[in-house]
C-alpha positions as CSV (number, residue, x, y, z in Angstrom):
1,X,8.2,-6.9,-25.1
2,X,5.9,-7.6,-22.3
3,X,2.0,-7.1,-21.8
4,X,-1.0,-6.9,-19.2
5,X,-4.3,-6.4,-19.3
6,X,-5.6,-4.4,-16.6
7,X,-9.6,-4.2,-16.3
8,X,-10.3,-0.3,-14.9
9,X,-13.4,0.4,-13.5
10,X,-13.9,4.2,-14.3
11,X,-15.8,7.1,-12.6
12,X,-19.3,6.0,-14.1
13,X,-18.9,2.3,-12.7
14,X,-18.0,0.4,-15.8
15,X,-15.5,-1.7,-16.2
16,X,-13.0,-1.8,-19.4
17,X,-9.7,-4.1,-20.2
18,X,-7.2,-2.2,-21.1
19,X,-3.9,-3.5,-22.7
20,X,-0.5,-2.4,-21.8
21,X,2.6,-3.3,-23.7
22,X,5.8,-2.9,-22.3
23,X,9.5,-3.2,-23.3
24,X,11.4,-4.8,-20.5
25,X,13.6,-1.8,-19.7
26,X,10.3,-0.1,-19.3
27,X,8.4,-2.2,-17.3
28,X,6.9,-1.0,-13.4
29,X,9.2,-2.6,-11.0
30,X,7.6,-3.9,-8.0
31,X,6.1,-1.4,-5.4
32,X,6.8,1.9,-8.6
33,X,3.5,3.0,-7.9
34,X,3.8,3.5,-4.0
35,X,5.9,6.7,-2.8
36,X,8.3,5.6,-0.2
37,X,6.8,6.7,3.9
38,X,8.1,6.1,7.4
39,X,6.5,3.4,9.3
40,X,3.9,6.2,11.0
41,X,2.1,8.7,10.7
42,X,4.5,11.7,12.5
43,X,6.6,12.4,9.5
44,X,3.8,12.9,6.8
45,X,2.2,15.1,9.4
46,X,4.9,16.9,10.1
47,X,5.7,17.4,6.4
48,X,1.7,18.1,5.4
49,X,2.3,21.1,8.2
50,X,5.1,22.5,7.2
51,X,4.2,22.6,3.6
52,X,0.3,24.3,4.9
53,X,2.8,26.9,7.0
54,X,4.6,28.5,4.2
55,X,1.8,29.0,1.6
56,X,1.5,32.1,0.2
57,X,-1.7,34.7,0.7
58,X,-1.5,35.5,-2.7
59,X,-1.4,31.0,-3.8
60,X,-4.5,30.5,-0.8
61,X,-6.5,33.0,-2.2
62,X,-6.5,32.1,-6.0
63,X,-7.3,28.3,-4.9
64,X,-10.5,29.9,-2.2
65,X,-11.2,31.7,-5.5
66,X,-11.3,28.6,-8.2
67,X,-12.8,26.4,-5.0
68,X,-15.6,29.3,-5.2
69,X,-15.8,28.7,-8.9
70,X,-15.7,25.5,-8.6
71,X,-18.6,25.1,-5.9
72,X,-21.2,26.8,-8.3
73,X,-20.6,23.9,-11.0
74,X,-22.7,20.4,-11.8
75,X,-21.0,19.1,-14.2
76,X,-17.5,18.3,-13.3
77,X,-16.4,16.4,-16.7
78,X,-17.6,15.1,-19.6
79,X,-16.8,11.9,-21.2
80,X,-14.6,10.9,-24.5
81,X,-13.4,7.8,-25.7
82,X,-15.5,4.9,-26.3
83,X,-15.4,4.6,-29.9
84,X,-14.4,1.6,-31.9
85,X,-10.7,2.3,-33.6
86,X,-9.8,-0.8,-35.0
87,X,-10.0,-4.5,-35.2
88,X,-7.7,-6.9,-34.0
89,X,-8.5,-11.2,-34.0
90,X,-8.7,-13.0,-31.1
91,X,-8.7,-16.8,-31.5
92,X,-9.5,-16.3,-35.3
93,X,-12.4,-14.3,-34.9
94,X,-12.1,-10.5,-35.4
95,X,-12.9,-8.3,-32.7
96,X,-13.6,-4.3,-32.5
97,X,-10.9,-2.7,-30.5
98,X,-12.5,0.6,-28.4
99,X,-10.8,3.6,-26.9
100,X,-10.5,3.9,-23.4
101,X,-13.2,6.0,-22.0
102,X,-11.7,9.1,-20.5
103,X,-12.9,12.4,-18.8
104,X,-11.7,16.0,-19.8
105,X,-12.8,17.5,-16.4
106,X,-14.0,21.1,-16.5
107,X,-11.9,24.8,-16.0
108,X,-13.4,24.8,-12.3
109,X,-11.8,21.5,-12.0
110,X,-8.3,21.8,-13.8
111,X,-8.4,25.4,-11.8
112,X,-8.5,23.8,-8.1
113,X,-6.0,20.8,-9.5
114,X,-3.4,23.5,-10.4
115,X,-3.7,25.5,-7.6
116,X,-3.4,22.5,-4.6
117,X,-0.2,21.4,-7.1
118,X,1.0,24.9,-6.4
119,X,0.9,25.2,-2.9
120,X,2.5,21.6,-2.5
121,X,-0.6,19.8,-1.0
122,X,-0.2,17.0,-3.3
123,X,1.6,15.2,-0.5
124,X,4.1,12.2,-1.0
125,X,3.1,9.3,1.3
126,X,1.8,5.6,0.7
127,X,-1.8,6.6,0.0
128,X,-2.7,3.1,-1.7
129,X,-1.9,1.8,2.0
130,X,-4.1,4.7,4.1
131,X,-7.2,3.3,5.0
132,X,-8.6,6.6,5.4
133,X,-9.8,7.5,2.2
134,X,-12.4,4.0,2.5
135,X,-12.9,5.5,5.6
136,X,-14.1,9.0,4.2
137,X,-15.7,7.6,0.8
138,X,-17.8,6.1,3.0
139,X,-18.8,9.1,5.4
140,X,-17.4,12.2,3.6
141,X,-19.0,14.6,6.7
142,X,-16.7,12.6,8.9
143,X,-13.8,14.6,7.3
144,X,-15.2,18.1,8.0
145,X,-13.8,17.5,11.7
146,X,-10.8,15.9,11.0
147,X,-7.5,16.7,11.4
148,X,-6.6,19.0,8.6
149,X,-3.6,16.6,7.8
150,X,-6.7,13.9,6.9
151,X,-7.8,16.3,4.5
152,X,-4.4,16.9,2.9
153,X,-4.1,13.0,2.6
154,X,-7.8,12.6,1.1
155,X,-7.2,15.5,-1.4
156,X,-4.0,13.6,-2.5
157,X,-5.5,10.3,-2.6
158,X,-8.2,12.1,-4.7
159,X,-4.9,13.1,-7.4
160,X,-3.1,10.5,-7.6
161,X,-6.2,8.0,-7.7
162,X,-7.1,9.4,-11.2
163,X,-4.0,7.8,-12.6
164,X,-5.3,4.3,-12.3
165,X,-9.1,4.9,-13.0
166,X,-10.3,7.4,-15.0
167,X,-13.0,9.5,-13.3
168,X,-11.9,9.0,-9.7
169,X,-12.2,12.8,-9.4
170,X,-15.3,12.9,-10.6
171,X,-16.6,10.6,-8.4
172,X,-15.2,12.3,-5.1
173,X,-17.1,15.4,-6.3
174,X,-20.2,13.9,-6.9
175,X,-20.1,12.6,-3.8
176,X,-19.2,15.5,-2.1
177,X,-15.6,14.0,-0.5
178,X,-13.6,16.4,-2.3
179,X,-16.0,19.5,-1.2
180,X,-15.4,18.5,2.1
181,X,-11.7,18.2,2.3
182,X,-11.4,21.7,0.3
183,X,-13.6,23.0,3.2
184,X,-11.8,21.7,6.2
185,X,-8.7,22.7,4.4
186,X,-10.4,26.0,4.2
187,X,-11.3,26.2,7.7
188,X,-7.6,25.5,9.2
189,X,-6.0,28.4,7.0
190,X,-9.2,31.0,8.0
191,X,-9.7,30.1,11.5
192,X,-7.3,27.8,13.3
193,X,-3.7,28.8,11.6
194,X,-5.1,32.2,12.6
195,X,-5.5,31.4,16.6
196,X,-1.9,29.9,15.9
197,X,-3.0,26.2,15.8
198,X,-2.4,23.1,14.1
199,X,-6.0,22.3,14.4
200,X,-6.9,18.7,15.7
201,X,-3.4,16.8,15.8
């Protein structure tokens, strides 16, 4: 068996060790986090595009619908976890063992989750390597006028972000970046697609 212990930050801003214990045949190998991508950028756009070109009405309008929901919300999630489940000694002394604070995010949220998984826009490409969602964390209104493949990426950054620290999607509503990219996602499908244009390449 083999072990790490990974200190996660969650949405809140504290910081937790976590232990992991792994059998070897279990183990990450290196990189088993990052999806594969071409050396560019062309590829993903081309495939973030052809996935926002064959979307159903009926799959765009429930997720305008549970973004609607979802936009008359506060509270995005509220927090579990934290409780002390057991003991365990550490250099002779023992020590309380806590669970991992975790969110369980709210119907509005789940709802908007499903529905981007259903149309495809949770996009395969080496998001741990795009600076882009720094970029946007940073000045989410910078994304409301760019390309609509920038949204795609920041909406799957968003995703698969949550998987290493708890309450990454929380954070991205609080501060508005996931609003944003919904809306300029919004805005390609009801006005640019619509004068037959990829929006800003």
């Amino acid at each position: 068996m083999s072990g790490t212990l990974e200190f996660v930050r969650d949405g809140r801003g504290q910081t937790f060790a976590r232990a992991h214990t792994l059998s070897p045949a279990a183990a990450p190998k290196r990189g088993a986090y990052c999806e594969s991508v071409a050396p560019n950028d062309a590829p993903v756009d081309s495939q973030i595009h052809a996935t926002l070109a064959r979307a159903r009405q009926e799959d765009r309008e429930a997720l305008w619908a549970a973004v609607d929901v979802l936009a008359a919300e506060t509270t995005f999630a509220t927090w579990s976890g934290g409780e002390i489940v057991g003991t365990t000694i550490i250099d002779g002394e023992e020590r309380p063992v806590r669970q991992m604070p975790y969110p369980v995010y709210s119907q509005s949220v789940e709802g908007v989750r499903e529905r981007l998984g259903k149309l495809g826009l949770i996009i395969p490409f080496d998001w741990m390597s795009w600076d882009g969602l720094d970029r946007y964390t940073e000045d989410p209104a910078a994304l409301a006028t760019a390309p609509v493949t920038d949204a795609v990426r920041t909406l799957t950054a968003i995703q698969r972000a949550e998987r290493f620290g708890d309450g990454n999607i929380e954070g991205a509503l609080r501060s508005g970046l996931m609003q944003v990219a919904l809306t300029r996602l919004r805005r390609w499908y009801e006005e640019e697609r619509a004068e037959g244009s990829h929006g800003r390449e």
